[in-house]
C-alpha positions in Angstrom: 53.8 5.9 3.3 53.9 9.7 2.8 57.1 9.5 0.3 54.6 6.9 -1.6 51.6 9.2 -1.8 54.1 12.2 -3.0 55.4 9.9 -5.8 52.5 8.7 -6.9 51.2 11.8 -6.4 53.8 13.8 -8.7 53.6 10.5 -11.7 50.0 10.9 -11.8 50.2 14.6 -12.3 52.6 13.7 -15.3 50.3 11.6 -16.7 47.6 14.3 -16.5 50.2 16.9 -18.2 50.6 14.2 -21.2 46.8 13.7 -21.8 46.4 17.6 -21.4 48.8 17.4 -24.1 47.4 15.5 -26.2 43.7 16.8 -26.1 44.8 20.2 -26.9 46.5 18.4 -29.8 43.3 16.6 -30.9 41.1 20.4 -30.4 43.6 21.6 -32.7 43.3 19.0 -35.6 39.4 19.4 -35.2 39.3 23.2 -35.3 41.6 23.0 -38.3 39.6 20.8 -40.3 36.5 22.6 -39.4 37.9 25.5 -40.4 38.9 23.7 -43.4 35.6 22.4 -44.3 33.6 25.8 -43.7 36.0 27.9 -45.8 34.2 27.1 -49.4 30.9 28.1 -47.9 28.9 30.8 -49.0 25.9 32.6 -48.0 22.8 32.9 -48.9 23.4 36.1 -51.0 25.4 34.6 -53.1 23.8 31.4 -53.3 20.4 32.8 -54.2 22.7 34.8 -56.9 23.9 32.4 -58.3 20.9 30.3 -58.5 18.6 33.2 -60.1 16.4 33.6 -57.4 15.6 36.0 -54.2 16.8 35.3 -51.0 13.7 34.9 -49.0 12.9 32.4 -51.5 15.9 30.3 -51.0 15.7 30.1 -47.0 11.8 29.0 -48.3 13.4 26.0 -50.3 16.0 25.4 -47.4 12.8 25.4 -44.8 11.1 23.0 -46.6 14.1 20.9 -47.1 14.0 21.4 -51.0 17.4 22.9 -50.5 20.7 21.8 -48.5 22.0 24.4 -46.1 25.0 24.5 -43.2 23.7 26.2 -40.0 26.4 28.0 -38.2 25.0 28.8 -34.8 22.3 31.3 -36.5 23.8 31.7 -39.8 22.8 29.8 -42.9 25.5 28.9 -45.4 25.7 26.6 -48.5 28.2 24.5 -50.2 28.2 25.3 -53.8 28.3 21.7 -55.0 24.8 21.6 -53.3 23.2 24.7 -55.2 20.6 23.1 -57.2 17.7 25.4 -59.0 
């Protein structure tokens, strides 16, 4: 009974070591595309550049929802494709 529990015991702990395995894996594909995605953002600096107008104006638009905006934690960023005046 004891030499069972060790076996299955010692597979299960394989098993464990494969899924481990293969999260870390999965993390890593996610944090790459994240990283991916995030890397044409810009911030509001240069948005509100770019579009002509002042900053505090812009996070007004983005407030209001008259303007699209990433949130970062606290940070606001913009994709550039979503810039509109």
């Amino acid at each position: 009974m004891l030499k069972e529990l060790v076996a299955e015991r010692q597979a299960c702990a394989v098993r464990l070591a494969g899924l481990d395995a293969a999260i870390t894996l999965e993390l890593a594909a996610l944090h790459q595309s994240a990283v991916t995605q995030n890397r044409d953002l810009i911030t509001a600096t240069a948005a509100a550049k770019k579009l002509g107008i002042s900053k505090v104006y812009l996070y007004e638009r983005v407030r209001t929802g008259q303007q699209k905006a990433v949130r970062i934690g606290r940070a606001v960023r913009f994709r550039p494709e979503d810039l509109t005046a």
